[in-house]
N, C-alpha and C positions, 0 to 999 in steps of 0.2 A: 609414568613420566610423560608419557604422549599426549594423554589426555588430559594432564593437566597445563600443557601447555594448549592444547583447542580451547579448553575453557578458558587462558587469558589471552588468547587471539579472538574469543567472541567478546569477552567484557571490552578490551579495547576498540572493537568494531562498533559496540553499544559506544560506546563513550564517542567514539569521531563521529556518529550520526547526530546527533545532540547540537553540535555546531552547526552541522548543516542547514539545519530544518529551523534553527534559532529566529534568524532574521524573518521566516516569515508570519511572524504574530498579528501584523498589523495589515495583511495583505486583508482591505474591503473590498475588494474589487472581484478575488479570487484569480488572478489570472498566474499569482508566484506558484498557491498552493497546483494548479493544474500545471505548469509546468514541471513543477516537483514529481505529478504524477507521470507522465509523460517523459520525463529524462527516468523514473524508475524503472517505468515498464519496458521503456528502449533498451534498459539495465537486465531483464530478464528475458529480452530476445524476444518480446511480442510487440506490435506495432498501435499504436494508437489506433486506427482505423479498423481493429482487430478487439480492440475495448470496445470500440462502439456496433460493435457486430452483435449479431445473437448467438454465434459460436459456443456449443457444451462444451469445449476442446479443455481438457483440466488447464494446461497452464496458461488459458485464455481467462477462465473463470479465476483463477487463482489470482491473477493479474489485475482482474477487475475485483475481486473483493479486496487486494491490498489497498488500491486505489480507494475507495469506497472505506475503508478504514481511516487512511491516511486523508482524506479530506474533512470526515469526522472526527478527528482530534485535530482538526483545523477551524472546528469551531461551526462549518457547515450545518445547514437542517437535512434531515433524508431528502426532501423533497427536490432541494436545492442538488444534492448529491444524483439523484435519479436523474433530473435533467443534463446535470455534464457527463455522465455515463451514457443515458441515453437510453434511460428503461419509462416506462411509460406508470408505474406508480411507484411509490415513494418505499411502500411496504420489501419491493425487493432489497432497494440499498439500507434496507434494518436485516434483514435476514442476510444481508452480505457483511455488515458489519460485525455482527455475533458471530456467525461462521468464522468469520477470521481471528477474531476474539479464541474463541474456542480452539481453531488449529494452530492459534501462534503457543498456547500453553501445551498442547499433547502432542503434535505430528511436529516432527524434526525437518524433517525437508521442505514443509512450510515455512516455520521457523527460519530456516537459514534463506528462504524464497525474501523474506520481510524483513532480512538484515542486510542483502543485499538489496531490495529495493527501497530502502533509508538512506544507503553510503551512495546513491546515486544524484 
């Protein structure tokens, strides 16, 4: 019974992110979708200034490939992504974006990392 109540405490959490993230289709400028980033990561306890670090720290990187995800289904080019991140070629924010890919279908704790850094 428990567990079928988490599983519609995440479907419901998918579904109010949905709203969120709606209005910013049309953002040309990029400045909604980076805030977007930036109020998530503040949502997962890491600091902007902390994305733009070279920090291996996991929930630094974690932080920065959701970020890096969440700009690329924003319509973003990698290249475009490497520069607000703040990596020097284009090629990492494609290995951040599969990585994330990757962990949001197998590791759980990532998962639930990128459902709260949506509701944010």
């Amino acid at each position: 019974m428990n567990r079928v109540v988490q599983m519609n405490k995440e479907k419901l959490n998918t579904w109010m992110m949905v709203g969120k993230l709606s209005y910013a289709d049309t953002d040309y400028e990029g400045t909604v979708a980076i805030d977007q980033c930036k109020r998530g990561v503040k949502r997962l306890g890491v600091g902007w200034n902390e994305i733009l670090s070279t920090s291996r720290v996991r929930r630094i990187v974690d932080a920065r490939r959701l970020c890096c995800s969440h700009l690329r289904t924003k319509g973003w080019t990698f290249q475009r992504i490497a520069e607000a991140v703040g990596y020097t070629h284009h090629a990492t924010a494609l290995h951040h974006v599969r990585t994330a890919e990757q962990l949001n279908n197998y590791d759980y704790d990532f998962k639930r990392k990128y459902l709260k850094f949506l509701q944010a």
